[in-house]
GUDO-595780 format. One record per residue: residue in one letter; y, x, z of N, C-alpha, C, CB in turn. Coordinates in Angstrom, 1 decimal. Atoms other than C-alpha are relative to their C-alpha. Glycine has a CB too. Layout:
N
(atom A,(Y,X,Z),(Y,X,Z),(Y,X,Z),(Y,X,Z)) ...
***
This chain:
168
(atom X,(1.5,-0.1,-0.2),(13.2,3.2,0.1),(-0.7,-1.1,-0.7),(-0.2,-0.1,1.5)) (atom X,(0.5,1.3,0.7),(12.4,-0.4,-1.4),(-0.5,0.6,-1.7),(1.5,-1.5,-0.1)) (atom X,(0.2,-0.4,2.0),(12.7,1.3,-4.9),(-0.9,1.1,0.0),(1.6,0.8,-1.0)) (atom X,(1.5,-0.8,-0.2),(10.3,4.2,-3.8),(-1.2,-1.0,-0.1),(-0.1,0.6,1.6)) (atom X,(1.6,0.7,-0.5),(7.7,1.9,-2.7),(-0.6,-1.4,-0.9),(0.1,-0.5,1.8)) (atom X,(-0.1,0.9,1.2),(8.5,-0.9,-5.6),(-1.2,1.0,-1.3),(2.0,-0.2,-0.5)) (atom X,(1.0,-0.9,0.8),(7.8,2.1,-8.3),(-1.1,0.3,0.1),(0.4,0.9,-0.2)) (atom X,(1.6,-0.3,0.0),(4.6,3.3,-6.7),(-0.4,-1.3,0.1),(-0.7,0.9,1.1)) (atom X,(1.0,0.9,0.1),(3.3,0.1,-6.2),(-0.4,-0.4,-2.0),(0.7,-1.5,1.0)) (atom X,(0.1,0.7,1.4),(4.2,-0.8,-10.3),(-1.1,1.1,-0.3),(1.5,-0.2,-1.1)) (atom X,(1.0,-0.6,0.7),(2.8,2.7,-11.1),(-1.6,0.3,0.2),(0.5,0.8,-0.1)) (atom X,(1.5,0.0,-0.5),(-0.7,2.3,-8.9),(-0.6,-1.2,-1.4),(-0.3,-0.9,2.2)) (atom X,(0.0,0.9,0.2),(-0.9,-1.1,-10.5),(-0.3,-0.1,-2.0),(1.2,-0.3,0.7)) (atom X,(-0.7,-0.3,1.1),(0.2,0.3,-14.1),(-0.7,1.1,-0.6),(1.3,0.3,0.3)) (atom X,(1.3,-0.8,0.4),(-2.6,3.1,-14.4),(1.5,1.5,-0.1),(-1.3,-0.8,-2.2)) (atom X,(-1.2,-1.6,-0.1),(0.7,6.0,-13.8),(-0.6,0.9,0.8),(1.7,-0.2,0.8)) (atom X,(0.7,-1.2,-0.9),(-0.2,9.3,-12.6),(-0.2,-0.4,1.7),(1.1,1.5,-0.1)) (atom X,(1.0,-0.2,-1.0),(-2.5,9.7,-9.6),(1.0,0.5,1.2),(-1.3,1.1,-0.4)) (atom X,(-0.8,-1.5,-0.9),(0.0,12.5,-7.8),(1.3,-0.9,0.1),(0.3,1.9,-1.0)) (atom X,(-1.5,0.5,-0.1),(3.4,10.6,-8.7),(0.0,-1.1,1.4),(0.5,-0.9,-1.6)) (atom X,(-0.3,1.5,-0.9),(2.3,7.2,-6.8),(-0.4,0.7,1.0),(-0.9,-1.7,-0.3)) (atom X,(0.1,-0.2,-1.4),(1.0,9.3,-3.7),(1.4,0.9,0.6),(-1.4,0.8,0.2)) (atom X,(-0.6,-0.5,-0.4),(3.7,11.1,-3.6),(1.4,-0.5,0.6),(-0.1,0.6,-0.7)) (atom X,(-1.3,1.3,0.1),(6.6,8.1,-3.9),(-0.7,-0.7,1.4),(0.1,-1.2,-1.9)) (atom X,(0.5,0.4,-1.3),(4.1,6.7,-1.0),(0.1,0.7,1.6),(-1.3,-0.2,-0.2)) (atom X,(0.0,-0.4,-0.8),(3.6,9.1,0.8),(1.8,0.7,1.2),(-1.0,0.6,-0.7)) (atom X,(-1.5,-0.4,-0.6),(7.5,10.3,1.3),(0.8,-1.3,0.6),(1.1,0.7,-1.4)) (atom X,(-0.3,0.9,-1.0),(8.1,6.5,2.1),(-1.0,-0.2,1.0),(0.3,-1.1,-0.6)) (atom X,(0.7,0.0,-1.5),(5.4,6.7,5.1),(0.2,0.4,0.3),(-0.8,0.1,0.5)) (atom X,(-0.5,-0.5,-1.3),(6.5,9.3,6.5),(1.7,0.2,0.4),(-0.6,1.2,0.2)) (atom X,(-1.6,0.0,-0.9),(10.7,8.4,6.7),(-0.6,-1.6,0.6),(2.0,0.0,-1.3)) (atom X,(0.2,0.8,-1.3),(9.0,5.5,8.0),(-0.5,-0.3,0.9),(0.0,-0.6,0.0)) (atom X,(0.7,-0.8,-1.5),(6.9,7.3,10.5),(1.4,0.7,0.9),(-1.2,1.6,-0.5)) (atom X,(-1.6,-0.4,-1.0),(10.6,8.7,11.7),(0.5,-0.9,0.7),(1.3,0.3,-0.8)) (atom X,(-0.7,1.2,-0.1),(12.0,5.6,11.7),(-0.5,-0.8,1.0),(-0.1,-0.6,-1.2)) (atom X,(0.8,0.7,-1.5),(9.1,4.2,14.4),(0.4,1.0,0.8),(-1.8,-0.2,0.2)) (atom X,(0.7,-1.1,-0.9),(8.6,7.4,16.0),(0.8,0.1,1.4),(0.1,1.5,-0.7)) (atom X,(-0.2,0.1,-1.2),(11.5,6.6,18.4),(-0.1,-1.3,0.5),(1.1,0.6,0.2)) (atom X,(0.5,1.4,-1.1),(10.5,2.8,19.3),(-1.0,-0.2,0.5),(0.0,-1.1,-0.5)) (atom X,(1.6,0.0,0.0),(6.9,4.0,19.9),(-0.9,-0.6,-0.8),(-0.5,-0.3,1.0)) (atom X,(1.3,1.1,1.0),(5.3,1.8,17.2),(-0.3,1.1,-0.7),(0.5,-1.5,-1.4)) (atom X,(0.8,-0.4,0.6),(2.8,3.5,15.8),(-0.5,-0.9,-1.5),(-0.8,0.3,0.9)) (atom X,(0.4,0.6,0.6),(2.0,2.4,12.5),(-1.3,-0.3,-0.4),(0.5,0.1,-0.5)) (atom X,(1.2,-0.2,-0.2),(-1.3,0.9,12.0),(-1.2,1.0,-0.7),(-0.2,-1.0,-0.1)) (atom X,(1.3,-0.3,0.3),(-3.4,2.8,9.7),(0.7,1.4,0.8),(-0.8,0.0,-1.7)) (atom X,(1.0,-1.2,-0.8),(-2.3,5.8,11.7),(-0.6,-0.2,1.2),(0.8,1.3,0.3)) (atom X,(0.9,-0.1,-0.8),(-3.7,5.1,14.2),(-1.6,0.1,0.1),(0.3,-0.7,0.6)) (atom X,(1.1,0.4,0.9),(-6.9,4.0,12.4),(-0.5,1.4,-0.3),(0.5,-0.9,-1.4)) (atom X,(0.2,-1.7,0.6),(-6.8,7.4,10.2),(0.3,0.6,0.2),(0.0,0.5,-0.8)) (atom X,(-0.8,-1.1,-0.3),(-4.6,9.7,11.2),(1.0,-0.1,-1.3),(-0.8,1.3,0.1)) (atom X,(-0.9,-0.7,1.5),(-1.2,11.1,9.2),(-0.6,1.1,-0.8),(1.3,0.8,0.4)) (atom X,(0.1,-1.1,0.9),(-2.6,14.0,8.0),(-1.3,-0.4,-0.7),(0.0,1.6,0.6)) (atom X,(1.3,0.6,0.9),(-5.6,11.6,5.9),(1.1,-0.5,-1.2),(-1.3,-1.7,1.0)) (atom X,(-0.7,0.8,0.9),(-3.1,9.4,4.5),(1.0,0.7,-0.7),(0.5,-1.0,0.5)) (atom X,(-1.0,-1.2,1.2),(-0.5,12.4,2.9),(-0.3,1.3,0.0),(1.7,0.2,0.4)) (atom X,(0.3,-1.3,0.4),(-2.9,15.0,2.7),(1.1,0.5,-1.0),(-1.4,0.1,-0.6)) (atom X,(-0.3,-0.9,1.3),(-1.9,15.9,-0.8),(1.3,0.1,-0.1),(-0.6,-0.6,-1.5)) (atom X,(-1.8,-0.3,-0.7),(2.0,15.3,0.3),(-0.3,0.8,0.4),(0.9,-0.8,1.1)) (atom X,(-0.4,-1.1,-0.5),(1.8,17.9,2.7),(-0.7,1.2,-0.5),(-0.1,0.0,1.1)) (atom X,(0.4,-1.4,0.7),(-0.3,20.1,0.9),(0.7,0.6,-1.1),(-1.3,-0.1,-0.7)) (atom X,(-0.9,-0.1,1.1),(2.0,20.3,-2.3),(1.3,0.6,0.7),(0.3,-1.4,-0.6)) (atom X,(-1.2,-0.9,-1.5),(5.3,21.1,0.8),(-0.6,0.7,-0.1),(0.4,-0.4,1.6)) (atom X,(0.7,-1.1,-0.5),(3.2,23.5,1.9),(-0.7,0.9,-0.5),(-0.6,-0.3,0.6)) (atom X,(1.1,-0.8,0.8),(1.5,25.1,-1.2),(-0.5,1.6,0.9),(0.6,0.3,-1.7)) (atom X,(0.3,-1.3,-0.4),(-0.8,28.2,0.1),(0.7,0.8,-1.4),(-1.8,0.3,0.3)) (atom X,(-0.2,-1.7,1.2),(0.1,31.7,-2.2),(-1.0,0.2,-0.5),(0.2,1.7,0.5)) (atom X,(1.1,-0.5,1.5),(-3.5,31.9,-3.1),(-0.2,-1.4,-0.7),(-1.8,0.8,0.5)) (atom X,(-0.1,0.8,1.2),(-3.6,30.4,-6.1),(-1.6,-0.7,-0.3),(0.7,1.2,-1.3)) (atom X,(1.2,0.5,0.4),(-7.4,29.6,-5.7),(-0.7,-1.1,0.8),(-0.7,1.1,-0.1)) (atom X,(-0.1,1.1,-1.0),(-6.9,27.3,-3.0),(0.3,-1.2,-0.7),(1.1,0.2,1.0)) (atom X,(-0.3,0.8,0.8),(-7.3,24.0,-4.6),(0.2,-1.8,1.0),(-1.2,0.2,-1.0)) (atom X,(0.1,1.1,-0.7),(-7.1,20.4,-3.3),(-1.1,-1.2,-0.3),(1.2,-0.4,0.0)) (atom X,(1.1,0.8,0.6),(-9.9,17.7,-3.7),(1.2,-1.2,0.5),(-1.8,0.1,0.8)) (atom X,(-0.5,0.9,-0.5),(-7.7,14.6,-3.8),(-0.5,-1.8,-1.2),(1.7,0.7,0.2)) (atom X,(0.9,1.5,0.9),(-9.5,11.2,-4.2),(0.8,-1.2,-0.4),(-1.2,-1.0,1.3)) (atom X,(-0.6,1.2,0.3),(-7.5,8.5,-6.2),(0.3,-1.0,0.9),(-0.7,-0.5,-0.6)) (atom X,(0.3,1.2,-1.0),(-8.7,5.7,-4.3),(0.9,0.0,1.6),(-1.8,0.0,0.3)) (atom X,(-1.1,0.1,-1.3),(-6.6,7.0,-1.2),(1.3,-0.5,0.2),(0.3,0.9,0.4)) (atom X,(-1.2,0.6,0.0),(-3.5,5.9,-2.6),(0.2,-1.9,0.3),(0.5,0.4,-1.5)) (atom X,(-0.2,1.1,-0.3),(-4.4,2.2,-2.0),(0.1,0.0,1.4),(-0.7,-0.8,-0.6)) (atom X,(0.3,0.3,-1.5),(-5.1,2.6,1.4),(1.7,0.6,0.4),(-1.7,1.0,0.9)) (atom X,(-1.5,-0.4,-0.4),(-1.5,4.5,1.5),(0.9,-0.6,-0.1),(0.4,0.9,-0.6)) (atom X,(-1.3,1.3,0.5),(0.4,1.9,0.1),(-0.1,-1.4,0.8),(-0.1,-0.5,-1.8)) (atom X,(0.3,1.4,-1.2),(-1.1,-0.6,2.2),(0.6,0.7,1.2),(-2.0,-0.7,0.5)) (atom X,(-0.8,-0.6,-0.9),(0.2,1.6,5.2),(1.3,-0.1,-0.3),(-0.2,1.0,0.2)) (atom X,(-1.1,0.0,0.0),(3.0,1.7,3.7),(1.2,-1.2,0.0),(0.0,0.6,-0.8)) (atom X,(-0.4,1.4,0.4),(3.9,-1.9,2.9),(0.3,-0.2,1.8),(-1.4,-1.1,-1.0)) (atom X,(-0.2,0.6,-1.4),(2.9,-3.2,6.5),(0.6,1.1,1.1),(-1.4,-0.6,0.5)) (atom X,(-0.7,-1.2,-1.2),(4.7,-0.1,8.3),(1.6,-0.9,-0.3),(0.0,2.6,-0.6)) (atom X,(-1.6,0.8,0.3),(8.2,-1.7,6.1),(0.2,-1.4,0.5),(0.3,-0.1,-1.5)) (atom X,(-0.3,1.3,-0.5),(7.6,-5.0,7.2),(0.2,-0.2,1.0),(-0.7,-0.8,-0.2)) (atom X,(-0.1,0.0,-1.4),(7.3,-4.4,10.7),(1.6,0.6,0.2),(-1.3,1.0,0.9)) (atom X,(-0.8,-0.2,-0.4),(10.1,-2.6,10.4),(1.4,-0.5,-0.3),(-0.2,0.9,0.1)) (atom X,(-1.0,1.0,0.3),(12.4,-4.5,8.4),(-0.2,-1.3,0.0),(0.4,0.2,-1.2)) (atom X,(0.3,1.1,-0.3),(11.0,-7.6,8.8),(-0.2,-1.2,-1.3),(0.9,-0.3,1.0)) (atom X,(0.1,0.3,1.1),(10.4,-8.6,5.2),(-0.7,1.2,-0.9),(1.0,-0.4,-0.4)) (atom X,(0.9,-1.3,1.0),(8.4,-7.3,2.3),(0.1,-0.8,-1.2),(-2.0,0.5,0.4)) (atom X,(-0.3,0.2,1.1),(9.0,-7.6,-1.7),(-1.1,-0.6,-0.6),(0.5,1.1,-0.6)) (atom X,(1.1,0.7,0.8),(7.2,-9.4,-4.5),(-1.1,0.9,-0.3),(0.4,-0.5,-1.2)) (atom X,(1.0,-1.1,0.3),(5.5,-6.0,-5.4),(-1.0,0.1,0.8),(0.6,1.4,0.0)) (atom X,(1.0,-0.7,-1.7),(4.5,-5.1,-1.5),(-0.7,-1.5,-0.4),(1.1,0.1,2.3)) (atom X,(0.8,0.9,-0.2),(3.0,-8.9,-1.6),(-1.7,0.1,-1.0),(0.9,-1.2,-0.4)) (atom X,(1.5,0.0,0.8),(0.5,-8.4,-5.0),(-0.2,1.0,0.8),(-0.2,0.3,-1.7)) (atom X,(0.6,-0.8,-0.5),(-0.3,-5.2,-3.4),(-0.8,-0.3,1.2),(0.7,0.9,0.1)) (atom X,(0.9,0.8,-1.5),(-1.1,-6.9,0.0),(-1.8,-0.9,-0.9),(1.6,-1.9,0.9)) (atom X,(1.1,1.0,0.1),(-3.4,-9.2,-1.7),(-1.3,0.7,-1.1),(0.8,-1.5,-0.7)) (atom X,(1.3,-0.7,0.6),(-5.3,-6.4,-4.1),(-0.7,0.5,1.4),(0.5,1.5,-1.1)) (atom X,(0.5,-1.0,-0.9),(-5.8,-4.5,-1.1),(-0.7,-1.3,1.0),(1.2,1.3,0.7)) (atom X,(0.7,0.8,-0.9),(-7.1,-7.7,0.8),(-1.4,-0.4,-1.0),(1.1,-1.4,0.5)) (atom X,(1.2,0.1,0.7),(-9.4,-8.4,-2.7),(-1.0,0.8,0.3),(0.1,0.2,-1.3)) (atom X,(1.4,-0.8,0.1),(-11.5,-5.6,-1.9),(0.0,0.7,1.4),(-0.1,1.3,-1.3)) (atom X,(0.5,-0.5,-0.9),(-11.8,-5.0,1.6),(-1.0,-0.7,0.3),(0.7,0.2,0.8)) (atom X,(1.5,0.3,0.1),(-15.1,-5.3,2.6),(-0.1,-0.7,1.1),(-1.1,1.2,-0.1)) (atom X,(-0.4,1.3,-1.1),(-16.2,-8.0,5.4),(-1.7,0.4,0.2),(0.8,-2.1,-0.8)) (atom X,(1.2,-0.8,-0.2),(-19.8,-6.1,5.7),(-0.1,0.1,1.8),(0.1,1.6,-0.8)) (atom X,(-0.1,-0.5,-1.3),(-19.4,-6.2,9.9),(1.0,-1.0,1.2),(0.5,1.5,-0.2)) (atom X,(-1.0,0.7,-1.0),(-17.6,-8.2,13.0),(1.8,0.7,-0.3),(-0.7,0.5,1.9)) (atom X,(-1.7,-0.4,0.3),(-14.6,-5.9,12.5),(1.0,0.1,-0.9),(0.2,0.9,0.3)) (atom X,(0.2,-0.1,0.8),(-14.2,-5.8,9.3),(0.6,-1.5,-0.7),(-1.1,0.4,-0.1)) (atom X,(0.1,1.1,0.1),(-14.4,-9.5,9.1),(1.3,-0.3,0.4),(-1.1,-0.5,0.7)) (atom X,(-0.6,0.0,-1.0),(-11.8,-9.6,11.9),(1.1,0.6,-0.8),(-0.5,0.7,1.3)) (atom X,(-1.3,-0.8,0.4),(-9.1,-7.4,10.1),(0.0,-1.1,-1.7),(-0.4,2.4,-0.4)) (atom X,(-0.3,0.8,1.1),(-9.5,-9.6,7.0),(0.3,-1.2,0.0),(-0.9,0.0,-0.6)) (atom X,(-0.9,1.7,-0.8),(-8.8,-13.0,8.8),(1.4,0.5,0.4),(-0.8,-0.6,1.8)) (atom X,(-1.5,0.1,-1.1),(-6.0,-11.3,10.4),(1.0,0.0,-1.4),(0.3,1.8,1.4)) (atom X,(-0.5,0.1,1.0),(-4.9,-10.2,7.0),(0.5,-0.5,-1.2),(-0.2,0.3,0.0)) (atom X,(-0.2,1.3,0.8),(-5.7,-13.2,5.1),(0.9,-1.1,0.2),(-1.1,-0.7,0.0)) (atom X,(-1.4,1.4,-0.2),(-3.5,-15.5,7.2),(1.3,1.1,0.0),(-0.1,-1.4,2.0)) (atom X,(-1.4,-0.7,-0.3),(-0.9,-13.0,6.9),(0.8,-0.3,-1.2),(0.0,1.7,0.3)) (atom X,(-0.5,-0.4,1.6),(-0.5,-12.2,3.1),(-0.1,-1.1,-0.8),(-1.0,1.0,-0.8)) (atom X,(0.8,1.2,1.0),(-2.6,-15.4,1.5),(1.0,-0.7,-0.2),(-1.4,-1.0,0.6)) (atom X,(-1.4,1.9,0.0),(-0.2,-18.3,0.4),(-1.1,-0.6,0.2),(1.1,-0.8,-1.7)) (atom X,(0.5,1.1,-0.4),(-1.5,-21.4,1.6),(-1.0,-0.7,-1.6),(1.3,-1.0,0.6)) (atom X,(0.6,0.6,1.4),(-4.4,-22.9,-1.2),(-0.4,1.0,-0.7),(1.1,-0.8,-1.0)) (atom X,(-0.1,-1.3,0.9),(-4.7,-19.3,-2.6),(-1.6,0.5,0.2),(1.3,1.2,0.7)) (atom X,(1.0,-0.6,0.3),(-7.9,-18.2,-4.1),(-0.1,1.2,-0.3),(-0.4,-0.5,-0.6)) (atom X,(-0.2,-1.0,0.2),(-8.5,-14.8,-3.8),(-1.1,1.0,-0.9),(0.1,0.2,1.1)) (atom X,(1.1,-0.3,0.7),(-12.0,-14.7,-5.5),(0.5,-0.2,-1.2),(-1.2,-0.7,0.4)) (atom X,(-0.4,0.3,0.8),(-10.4,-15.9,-8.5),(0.8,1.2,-1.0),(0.7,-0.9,0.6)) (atom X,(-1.1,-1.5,0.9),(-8.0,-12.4,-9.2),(-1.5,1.2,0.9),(2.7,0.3,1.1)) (atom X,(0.9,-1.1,-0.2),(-10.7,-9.8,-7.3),(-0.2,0.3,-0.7),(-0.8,0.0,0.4)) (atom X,(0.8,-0.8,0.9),(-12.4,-9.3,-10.3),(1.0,0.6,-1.4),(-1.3,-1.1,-0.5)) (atom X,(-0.7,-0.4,1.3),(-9.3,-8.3,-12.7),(0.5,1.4,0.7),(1.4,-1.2,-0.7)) (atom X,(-0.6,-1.1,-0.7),(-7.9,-5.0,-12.4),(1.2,0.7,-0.8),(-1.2,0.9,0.2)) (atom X,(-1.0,-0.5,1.0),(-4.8,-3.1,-13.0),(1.0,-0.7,-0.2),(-0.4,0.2,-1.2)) (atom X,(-1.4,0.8,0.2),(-1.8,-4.8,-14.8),(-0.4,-1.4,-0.1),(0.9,0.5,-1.4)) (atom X,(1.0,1.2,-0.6),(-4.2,-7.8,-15.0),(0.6,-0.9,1.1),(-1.2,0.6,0.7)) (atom X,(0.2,0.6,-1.6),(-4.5,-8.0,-11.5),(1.7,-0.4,0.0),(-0.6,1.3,1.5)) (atom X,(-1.1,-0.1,-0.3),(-0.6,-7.2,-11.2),(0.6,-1.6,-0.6),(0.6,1.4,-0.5)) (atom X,(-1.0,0.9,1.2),(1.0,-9.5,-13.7),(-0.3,-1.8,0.3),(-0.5,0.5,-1.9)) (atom X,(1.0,1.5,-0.2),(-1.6,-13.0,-12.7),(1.0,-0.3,1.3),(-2.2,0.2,0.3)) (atom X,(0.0,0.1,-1.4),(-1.0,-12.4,-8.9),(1.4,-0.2,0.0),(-0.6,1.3,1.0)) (atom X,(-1.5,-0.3,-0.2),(2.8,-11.6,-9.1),(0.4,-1.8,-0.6),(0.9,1.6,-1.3)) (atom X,(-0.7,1.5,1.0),(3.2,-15.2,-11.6),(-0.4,-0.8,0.8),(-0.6,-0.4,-1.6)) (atom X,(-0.3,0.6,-1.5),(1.5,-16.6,-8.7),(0.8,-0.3,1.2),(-0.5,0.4,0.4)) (atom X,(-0.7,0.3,-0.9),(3.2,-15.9,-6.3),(2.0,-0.4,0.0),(-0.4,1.1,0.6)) (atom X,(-1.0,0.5,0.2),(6.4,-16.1,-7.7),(0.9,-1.2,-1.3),(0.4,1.0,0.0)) (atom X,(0.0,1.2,1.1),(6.0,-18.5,-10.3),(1.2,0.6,-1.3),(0.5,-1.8,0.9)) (atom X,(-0.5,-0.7,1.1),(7.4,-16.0,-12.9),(1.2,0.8,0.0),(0.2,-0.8,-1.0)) (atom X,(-0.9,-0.8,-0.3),(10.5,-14.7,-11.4),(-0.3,1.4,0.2),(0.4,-0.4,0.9)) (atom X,(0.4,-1.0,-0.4),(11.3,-11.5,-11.1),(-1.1,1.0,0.7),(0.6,-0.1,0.3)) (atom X,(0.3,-0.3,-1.0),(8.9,-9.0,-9.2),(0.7,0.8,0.7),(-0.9,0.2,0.0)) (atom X,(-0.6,-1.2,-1.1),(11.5,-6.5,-8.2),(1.3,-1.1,1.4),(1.2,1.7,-1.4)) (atom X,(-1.4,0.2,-0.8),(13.8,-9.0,-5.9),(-1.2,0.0,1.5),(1.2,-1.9,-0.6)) (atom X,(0.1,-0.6,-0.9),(13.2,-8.5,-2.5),(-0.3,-1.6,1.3),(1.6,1.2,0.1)) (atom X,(0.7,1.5,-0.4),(11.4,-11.8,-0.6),(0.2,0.0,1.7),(-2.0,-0.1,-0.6)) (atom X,(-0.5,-0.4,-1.5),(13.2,-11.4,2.9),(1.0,-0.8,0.4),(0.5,1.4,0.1)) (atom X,(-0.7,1.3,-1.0),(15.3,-13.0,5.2),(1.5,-0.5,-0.9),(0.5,0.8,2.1)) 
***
């Protein structure tokens, strides 16, 4: 599963097809929606959004209709919010998360918005989660892409690898 959710993160990251990275996300959210489903943890964004927001275009693809004029409207931009589910569903449940899952933590912390009490609240919670200590975040926000990827990753790992696996 690490190598599922490694590859989509490189290929969100990496400007790779739209369909591939939801699809490599979406099949690791839901063996690791199995994988809670009998300790009752719910993972958080479903609870937030629901499953069937976050792998629409997964289960629509399983499930193609016959008519052929049936189409899907599927918005890019959902795959970050998928991969952030996906990341913090693995961590909870293995109790570590990779150099990849980390830049990804910290794109997806660049651009959430802080517009509101709750908002605010989910980004504190998330900042002391992900942030390294001293870590400017305003600093990488504004790059994007392999950019972003390649700065943040040398950060955090001060040039090593990003595929080794930053766990117990």
């Amino acid at each position: 599963m690490v190598r599922l959710i490694n590859t989509a993160i490189g290929l969100w990251f990496h400007g790779g097809d739209m369909l591939s990275v939801h699809m490599l996300g979406a099949a690791s959210y839901k063996t690791l929606c199995d994988l809670t489903k009998k300790t009752g943890k719910v993972p958080w964004l479903t609870e937030i959004i629901g499953d069937e927001k976050l792998t629409l275009a997964y289960d629509f693809l399983r499930h193609a209709p016959s008519d052929l004029s049936i189409v899907l409207d599927f918005p890019p931009g959902s795959n970050m919010t998928l991969l952030a589910g996906v990341v913090t569903t693995f961590e909870s449940v293995f109790g570590y998360r990779t150099d990849y899952m980390s830049v990804l933590m910290l794109r997806f912390i660049s651009r959430l918005p802080v517009d509101s009490p709750e908002r605010r609240a989910a980004f504190s919670y998330l900042a002391n989660k992900y942030l390294p200590e001293d870590f400017v975040i305003e600093d990488l926000a504004k790059l994007e892409g392999a950019e972003f990827f390649n700065k943040s990753l040398k950060l955090l790992v001060g040039g090593k690898s990003g595929q080794s696996a930053s766990g117990p």
